[in-house]
N, C-alpha and C positions, 0 to 999 in steps of 0.2 A: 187596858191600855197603860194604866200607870204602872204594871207589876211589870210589863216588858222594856218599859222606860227602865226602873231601875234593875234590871236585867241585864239590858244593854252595858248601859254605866258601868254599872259591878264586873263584866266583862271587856269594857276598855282601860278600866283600869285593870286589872289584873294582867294585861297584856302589856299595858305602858309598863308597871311594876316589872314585868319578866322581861323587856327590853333593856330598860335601865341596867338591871342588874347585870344583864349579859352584855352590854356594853361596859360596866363596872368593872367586871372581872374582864375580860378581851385589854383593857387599859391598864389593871393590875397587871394583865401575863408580860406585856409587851414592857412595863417597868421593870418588871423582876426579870426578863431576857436582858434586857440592856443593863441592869445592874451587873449581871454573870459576866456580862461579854468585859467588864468595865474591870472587876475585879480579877479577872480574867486574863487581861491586859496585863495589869497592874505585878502581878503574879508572874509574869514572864520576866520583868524587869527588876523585880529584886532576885537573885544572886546569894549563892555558901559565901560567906566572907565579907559580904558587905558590911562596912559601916552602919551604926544607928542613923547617923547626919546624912549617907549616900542612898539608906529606904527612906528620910524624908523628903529627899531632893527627887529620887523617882516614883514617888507621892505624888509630890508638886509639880511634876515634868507630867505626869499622866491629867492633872488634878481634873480625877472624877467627881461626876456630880453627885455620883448616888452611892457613893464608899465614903466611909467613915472611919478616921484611924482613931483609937482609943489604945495609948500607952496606958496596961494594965499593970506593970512592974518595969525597972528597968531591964528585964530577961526576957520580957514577953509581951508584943505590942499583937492587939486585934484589930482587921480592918473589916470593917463589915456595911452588908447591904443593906437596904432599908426593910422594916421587920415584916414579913408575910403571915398570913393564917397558916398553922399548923409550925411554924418556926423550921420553913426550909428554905430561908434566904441564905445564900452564900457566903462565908466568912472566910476571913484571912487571917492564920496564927504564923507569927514571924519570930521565932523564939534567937534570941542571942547567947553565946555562949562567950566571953574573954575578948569581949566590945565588937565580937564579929556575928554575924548570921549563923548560928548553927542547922536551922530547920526552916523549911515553906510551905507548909500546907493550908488546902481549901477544903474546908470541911462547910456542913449544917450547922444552923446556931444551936440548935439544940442536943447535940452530941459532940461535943472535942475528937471526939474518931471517927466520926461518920463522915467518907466522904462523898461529895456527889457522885453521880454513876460517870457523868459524863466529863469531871476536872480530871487534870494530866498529872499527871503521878507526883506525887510528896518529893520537896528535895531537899537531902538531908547532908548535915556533914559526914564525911567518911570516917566510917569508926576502926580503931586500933584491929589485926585480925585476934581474936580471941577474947573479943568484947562484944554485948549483943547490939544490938541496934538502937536500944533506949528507950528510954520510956517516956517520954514527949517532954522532957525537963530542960534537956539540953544537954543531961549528963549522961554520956554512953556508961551501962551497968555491967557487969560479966553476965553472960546466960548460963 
């Protein structure tokens, strides 16, 4: 009698345990969606050419809850989403080039190149023809 007693036990929790958790992660995904969508947003609304002061005003005009801007240099501010296992929450590299926007891309935190499958295409300044496309600096290189 008593060995089915803690039988039972041992199998309600084990079952609370795998509820939890799948309710854990279902709230993690549905964070880290609304994160995407936010930077996502976010990303539509800065612009080649902008201003440093006109991405913080469409910072402030979006102001996400779950974006974080971190100016890394004056040439290159990061907005990023809150941190996931395996570091594939969504990030935003806004690189400046001569106080203007040179580059917009949405990458992985864990790769500066890697972009999600499903962000909308890099937008870059238009390079000189006979110059290559760059190397994520800001400065178009010859190829």
């Amino acid at each position: 009698m008593r060995v089915n007693k803690v039988i039972g036990l041992l199998a309600v929790s084990i079952l609370s345990i795998g509820l939890g958790a799948s309710l854990w992660w279902a709230w993690k995904s549905a964070k880290a969606s609304k994160a995407a969508t936010e930077i996502t947003a976010l990303f539509a609304l800065v612009e080649i050419g902008m201003t440093p002061e006109q991405v913080e005003q469409a910072y402030a005009q979006r102001s996400p809850h779950d974006v974080n801007l971190r100016k890394l240099t004056t040439g290159s501010w990061l907005f990023q989403t809150p941190l996931q296992w395996g570091a594939v929450n969504w990030v935003m590299w806004v690189d400046f080039s001569d106080e203007a926007v040179s580059s917009v891309r949405l990458r992985l935190l864990d790769d500066k190149e890697r972009r999600p499958s499903d962000a909308p295409p890099d937008k870059q300044k238009e390079v000189p023809s006979g110059m290559g496309s760059g190397t994520g600096d800001g400065i178009p290189h010859r190829t």
